[in-house]
N, C-alpha and C positions, 0 to 999 in steps of 0.2 A: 404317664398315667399313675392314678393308683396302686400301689402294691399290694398283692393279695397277702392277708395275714391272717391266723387263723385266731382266729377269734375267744377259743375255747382252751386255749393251751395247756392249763390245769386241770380240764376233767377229762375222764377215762369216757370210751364210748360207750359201755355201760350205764355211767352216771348220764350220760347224753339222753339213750334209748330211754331210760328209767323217766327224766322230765319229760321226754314226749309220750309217754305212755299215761301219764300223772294228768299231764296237759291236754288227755286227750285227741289229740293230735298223730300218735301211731296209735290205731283202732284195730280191733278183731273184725273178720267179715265173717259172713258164712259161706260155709264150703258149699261150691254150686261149682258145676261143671259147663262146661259152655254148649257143649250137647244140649244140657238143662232149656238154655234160650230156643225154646223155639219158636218155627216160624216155615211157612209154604213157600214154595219154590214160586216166582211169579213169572207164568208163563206168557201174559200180556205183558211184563218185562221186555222179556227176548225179543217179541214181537216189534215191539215200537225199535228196539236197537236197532234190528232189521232197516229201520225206518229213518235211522239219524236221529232221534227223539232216543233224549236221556232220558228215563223213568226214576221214580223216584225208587232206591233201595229196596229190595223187602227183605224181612228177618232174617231169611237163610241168606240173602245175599253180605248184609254187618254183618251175622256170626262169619259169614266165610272170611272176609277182609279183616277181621279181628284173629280168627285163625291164623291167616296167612301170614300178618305183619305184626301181630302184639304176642304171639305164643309159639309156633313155631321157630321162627329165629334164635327165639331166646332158648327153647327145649332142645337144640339140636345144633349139635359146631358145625355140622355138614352143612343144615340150610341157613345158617348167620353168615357162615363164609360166603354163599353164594346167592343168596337174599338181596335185593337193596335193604340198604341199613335203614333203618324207621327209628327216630329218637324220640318220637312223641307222636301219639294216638288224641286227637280230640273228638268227644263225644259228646254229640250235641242231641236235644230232641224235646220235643213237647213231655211235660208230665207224663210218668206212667207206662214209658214205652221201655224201659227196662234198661235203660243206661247202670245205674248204680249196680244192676243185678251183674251186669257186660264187666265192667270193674271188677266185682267181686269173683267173676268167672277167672277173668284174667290172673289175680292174684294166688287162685285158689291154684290152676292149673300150674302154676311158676314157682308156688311156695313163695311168694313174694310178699313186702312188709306192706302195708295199705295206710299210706300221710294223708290225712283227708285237712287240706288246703283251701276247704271250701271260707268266702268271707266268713258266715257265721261263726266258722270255730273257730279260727285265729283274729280277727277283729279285735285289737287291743291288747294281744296278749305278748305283742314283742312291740313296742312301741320302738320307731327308729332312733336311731343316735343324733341329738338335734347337730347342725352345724352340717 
């Protein structure tokens, strides 16, 4: 196979962070706590579980699983070590149901950098290496 090699050998990670900040590409969120998301406990939930009938999610139920698996782990060596490991969170959902806000929750909570990977923003801006 291919040999991995790093592509960037001459620039500092500075000079890296600095083009994706230039490029738009590592963004500012705002600070929003995941508390912020809310959402009712859904007690016809429980009911149907009762029942073999998966329902669908409600608010408190994502915040909780984004708790559990995307902030927790990461906030704490105790529950990383003893957590299953989660390497990726996908958030899917119709307009307006607060995904982007869940992200920014996450980052905000972790002090973490926010690459926004969406097509729109990279779309041509690293065209691939032909061959």
């Amino acid at each position: 196979g291919k040999k991995d090699k790093d592509l960037t050998p001459d620039r500092t990670i500075e000079s890296l962070y600095e083009e994706l900040v230039k490029e738009g590409i590592l963004v500012q969120y705002p600070k929003v706590k995941i508390s912020d998301y809310m959402g009712e406990y859904s007690y016809l939930g429980t009911t149907l579980r009762q029942a073999n009938i998966e329902p669908m999610p409600s608010l408190s139920d994502v915040r909780r699983v984004v708790t559990e698996y995307g902030i927790l782990p990461m906030g704490s060596q105790t529950v990383h070590e003893t957590a299953p490991h989660v390497k990726s969170i996908m958030i899917a959902g119709p307009h307006g149901t607060g995904k982007r806000m869940l992200v920014n929750a996450i980052c905000s909570e972790l002090g973490a950098n926010l690459i926004d990977l969406t097509a729109e923003n990279i779309c041509g801006r690293y065209p691939a290496k032909p061959g």
